[in-house]
C-alpha positions in Angstrom: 96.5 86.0 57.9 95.6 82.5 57.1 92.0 81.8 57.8 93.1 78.6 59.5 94.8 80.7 62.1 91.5 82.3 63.1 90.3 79.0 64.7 91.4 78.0 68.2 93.1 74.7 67.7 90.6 71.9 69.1 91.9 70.5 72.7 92.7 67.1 72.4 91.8 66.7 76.7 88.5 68.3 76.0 87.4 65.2 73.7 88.9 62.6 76.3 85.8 62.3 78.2 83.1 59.8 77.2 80.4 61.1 75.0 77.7 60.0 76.5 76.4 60.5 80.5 77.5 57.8 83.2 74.1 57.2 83.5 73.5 56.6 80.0 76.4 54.5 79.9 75.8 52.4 82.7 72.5 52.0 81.0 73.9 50.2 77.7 75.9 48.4 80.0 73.4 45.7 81.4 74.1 42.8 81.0 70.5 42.1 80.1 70.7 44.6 77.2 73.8 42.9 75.7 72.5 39.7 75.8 69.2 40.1 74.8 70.8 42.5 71.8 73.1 40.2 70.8 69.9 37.0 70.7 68.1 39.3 68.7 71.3 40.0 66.2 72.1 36.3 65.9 68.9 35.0 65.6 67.0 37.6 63.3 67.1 35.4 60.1 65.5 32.3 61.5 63.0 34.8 63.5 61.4 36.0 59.6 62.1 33.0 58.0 61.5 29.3 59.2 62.1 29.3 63.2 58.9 27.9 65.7 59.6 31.4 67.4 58.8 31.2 71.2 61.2 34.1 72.4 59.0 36.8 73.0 55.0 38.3 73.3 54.7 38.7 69.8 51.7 38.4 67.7 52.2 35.3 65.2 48.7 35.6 64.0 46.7 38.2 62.0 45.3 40.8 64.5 41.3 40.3 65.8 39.0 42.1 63.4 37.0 43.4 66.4 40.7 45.2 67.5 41.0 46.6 64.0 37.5 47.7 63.3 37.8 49.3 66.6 40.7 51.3 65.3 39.5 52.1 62.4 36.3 53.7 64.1 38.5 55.7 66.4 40.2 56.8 63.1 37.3 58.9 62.1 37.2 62.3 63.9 33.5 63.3 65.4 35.0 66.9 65.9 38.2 69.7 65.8 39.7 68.7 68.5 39.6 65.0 67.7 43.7 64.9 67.5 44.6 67.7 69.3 47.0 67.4 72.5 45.2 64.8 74.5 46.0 64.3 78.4 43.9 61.9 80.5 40.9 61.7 77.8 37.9 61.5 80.7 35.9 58.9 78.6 39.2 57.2 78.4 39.7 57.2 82.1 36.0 56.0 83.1 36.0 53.2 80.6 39.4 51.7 82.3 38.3 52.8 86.3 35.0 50.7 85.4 36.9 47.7 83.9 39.4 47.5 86.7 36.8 48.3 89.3 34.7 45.1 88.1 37.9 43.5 87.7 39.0 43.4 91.5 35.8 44.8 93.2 37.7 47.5 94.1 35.7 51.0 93.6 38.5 53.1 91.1 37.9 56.8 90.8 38.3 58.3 86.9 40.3 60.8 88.4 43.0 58.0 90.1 43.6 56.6 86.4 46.2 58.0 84.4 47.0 57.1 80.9 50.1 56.4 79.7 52.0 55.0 76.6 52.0 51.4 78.1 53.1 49.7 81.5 56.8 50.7 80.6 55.9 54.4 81.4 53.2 53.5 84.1 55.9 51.8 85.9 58.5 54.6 85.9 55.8 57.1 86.2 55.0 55.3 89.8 58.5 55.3 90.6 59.4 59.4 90.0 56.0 59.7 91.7 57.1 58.3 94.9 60.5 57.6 95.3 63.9 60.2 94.9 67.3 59.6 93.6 69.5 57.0 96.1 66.3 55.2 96.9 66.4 51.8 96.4 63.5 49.8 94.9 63.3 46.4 95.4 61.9 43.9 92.7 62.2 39.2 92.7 64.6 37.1 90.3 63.4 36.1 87.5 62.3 39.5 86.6 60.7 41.1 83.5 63.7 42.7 82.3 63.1 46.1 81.7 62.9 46.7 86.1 66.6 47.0 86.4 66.7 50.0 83.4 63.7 51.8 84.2 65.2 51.8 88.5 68.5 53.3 87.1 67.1 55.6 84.3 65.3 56.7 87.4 68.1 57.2 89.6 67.4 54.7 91.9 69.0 51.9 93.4 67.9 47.9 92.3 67.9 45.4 95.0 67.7 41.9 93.9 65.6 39.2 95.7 65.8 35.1 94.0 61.8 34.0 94.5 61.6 30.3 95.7 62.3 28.3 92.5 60.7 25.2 94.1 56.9 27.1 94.1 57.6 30.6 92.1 56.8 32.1 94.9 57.7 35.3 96.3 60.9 35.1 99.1 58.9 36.9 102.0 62.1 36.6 104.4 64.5 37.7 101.6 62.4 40.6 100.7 62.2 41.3 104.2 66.1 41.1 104.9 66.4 43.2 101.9 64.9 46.0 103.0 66.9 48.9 104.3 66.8 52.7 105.2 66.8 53.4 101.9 64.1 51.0 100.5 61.2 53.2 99.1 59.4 50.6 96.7 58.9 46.8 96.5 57.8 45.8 92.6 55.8 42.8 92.3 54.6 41.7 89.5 51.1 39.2 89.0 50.4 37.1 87.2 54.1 36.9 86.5 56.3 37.2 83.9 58.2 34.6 82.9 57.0 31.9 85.9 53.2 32.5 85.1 52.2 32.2 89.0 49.3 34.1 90.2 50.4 35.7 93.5 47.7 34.1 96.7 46.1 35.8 98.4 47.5 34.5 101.8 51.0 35.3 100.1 50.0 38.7 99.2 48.4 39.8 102.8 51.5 38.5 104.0 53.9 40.5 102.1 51.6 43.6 103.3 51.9 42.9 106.6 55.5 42.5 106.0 55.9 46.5 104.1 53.7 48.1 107.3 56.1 46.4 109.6 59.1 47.5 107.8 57.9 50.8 107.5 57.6 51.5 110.8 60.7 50.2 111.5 62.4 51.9 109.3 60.6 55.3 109.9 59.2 56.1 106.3 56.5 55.1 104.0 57.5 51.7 101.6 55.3 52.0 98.5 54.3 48.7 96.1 54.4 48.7 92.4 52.2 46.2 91.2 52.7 45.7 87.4 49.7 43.6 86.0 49.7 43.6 82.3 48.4 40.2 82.6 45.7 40.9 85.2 43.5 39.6 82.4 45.0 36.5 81.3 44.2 33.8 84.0 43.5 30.3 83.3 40.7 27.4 84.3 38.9 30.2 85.9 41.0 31.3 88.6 40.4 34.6 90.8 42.8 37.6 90.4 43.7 39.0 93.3 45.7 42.2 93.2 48.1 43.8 96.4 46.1 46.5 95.8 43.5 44.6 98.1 45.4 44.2 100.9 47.8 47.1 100.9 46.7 50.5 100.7 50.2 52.1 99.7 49.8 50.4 96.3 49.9 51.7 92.4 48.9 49.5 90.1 50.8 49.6 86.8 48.9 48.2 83.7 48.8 47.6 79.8 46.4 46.9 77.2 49.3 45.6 74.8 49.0 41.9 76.7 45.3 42.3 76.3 44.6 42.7 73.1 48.2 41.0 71.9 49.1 44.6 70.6 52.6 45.1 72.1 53.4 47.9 69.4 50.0 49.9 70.1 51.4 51.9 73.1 48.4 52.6 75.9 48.4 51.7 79.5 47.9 53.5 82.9 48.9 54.1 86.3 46.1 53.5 89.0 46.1 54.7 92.1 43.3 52.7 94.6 40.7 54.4 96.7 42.5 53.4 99.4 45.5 54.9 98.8 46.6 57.8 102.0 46.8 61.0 101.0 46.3 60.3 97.4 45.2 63.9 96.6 48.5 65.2 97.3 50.0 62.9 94.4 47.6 64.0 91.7 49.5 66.8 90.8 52.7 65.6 90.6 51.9 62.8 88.8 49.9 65.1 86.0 52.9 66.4 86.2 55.5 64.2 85.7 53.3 62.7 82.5 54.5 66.0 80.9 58.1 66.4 82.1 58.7 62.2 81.5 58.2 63.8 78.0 54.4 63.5 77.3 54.2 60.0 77.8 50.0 59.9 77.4 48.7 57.7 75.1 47.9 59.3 71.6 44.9 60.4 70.7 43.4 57.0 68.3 44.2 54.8 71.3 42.4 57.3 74.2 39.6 57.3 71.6 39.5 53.6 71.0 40.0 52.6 74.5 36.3 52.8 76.1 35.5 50.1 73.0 38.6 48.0 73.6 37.8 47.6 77.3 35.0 45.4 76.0 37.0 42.6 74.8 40.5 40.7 75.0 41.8 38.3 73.3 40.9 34.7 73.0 42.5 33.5 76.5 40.6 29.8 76.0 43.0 29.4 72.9 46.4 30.8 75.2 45.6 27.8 77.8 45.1 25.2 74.6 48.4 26.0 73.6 49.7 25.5 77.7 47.8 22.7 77.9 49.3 20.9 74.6 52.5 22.4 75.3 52.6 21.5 79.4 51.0 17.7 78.8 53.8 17.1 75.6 57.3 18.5 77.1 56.0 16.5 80.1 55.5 13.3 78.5 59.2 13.9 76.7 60.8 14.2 80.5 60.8 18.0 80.7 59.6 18.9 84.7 56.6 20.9 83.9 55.2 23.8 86.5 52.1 24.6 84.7 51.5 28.5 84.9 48.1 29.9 86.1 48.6 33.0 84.2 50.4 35.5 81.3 51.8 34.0 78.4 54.5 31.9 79.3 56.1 28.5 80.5 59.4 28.9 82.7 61.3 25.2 82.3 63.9 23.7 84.0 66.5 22.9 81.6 67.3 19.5 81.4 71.6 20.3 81.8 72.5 22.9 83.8 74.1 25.4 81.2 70.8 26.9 79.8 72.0 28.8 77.4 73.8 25.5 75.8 70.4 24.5 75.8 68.7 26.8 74.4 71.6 26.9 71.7 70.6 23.2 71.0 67.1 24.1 69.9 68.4 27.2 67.9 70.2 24.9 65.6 66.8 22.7 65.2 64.9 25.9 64.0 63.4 26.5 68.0 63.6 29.7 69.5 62.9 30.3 73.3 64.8 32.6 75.9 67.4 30.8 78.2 67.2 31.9 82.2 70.4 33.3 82.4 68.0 36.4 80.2 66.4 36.7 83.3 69.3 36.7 85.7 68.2 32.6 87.2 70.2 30.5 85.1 69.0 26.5 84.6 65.6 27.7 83.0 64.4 28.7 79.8 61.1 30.2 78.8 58.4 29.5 76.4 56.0 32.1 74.7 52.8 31.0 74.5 51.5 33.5 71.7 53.8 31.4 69.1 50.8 30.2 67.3 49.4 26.2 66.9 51.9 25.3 64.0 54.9 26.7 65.3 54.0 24.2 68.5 53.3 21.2 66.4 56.8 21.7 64.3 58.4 22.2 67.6 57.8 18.8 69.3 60.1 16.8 67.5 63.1 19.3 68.4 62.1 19.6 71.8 62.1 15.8 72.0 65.4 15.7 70.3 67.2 18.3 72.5 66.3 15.9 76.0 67.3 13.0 74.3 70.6 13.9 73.5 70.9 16.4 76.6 70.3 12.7 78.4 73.9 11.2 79.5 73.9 7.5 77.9 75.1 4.7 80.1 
């Protein structure tokens, strides 16, 4: 008998279904993703080469010697065990319940700090930890845009609220509308990426009043997320102030990439507030899920380094130089200017209303930045501010150029 015979002919049905999961699927199919993919694809070459890159928060500098030598300290092992499986590294854990602790005179426990590799896994971590698949989580337009992905990885529901354009701030009343049976966590996000408005604290006592209300009416618990990787980076010497001062049912999500300018050295955490009901009852599940999320703790250099890079950030005087240069020459040119309190970023109303033709206009003058429609509010476009002094300077005379001709002539 032919050997060929011995094999069951394939089923052609059996290969007709996709080869990937809905989920996954569903996943590559954001219109974020594509977009931001398809930037990336089309504009790599100018990106290495000659662009004034303002797209994303990149380093465009050569990295602090104080971040390196820290490093390289935490490189050298003081014993066995020095990178062996590490969890929530205790020294770790004190270093950043101190920090934060100072940071919004809010007494942090060590044991309420949980280390992760970055905000990305300290938000999803807070939403296994407290919401279940159908839940809906509700987060403001423009959004950072990884919320929408991590919500569906999740398998949970987004609901989208527009903030008010006019002041960045939050849409109390829409967030309130929005809420439904099924809500189980509002996102915010403070200082904020890309508007760069620090959150009031007569706003954010508001929106807490607003979640206890809705959750009694609705009969369960609604939780906040509050992501504040840029807790740190505040200008002209405003005060922070965190939800996690005015609402109890509050996890704090944050990352030491915006800090130090180190978006490729993964370590962040998930911080759960004194305050916080019944908190003992989440500890284990959340050691838990840091396992079965697939180990998502920092590695063992960064644990190590981290009581030492708690110490120091980077230099925020030289962030609000470049806002400052940046805010007083686009508005001199005829850009309207909002001038951001916080994080690294301006969010400008294009001068037409198709953004992306606009930002397209400054591509072809060697200018990168992100157009609005990125971040699902179309007529904006945003500005890093970690692009560094030249890139500015070369950029002046293109973003001059673009509002001229953008300007109908009579």
């Amino acid at each position: 008998m032919d050997e060929s015979t011995d094999m069951a002919a394939p089923d052609a049905a059996v290969d007709t279904a996709p080869p990937v999961s809905a989920r996954a699927a569903r996943l590559a199919s954001i219109p974020n993703f594509l977009r931001i993919e398809r930037f990336i694809n089309e504009n790599g070459t100018r990106r290495e080469v000659s662009a004034c890159d303002f797209t994303f928060g990149n380093p465009h500098q050569m990295p602090d010697e104080r971040y390196v030598t820290t490093l390289r300290d935490a490189l050298t092992p003081q014993n066995d065990q020095w990178f062996a499986y590490q969890t929530n590294g205790e020294p770790a854990r004190e270093a950043a319940a101190e920090s934060l602790g100072h940071l919004l005179d809010v007494p942090f426990q060590p044991e309420d700090i949980y280390l992760t590799t970055g905000g990305f896994a300290a938000i999803a971590l807070a939403l296994k930890t407290v919401a279940d698949p159908g839940d809906e989580v509700i987060f403001s337009l423009p959004p950072w845009f990884l919320y929408e992905p991590l919500i569906l990885e999740a398998g949970l529901v987004p609901v989208k609220v527009t903030i008010n354009t006019a002041t960045f701030d939050l849409d109390l009343a829409g967030i309130d509308a929005a809420i439904t049976e099924r809500t189980k966590v509002v996102i915010v996000n403070t200082p904020n990426n890309p508007t760069g408005r620090i959150y009031p604290p007569e706003l954010l006592l508001r929106l807490a009043e607003l979640l206890e209300a809705a959750s009694a009416r609705i009969g369960r618990r609604i939780y906040l997320v509050s992501d504040e990787p840029y807790n740190r980076i505040v200008y002209d010497g405003l005060r922070f102030h965190s939800p996690v001062e005015f609402y109890p049912y509050t996890l704090l999500a944050y990352s030491y990439g915006k800090t130090h300018l180190s978006p490729g050295e993964r370590i962040g955490y998930l911080a759960l507030p004194p305050t916080m009901p019944r908190r003992d009852e989440m500890r284990p599940a959340i050691n838990s899920l840091q396992v079965a999320m697939g180990w998502v703790y920092p590695n063992a250099l960064l644990q190590h380094a981290l009581p030492e890079l708690e110490k120091f950030s980077i230099d925020i005087g030289r962030l609000q130089s470049r806002r400052d240069r940046l805010v007083e020459a686009l508005g001199n040119m005829g850009y309207r200017m909002w001038q951001p309190e916080g994080a690294f970023y301006l969010y400008v109303p294009s001068p037409i209303p198709d953004d992306v033709a606009f930002a397209e206009s400054l591509v072809h003058r060697d200018v990168l930045v992100l157009p609005g429609v990125m971040f699902e509010t179309p007529g904006f476009f945003r500005i890093s501010l970690t692009a560094n002094e030249d890139m500015i300077e070369r950029s002046l005379p293109a973003f001059e150029a673009a509002i001229k001709e953008s300007v109908p002539r009579s």
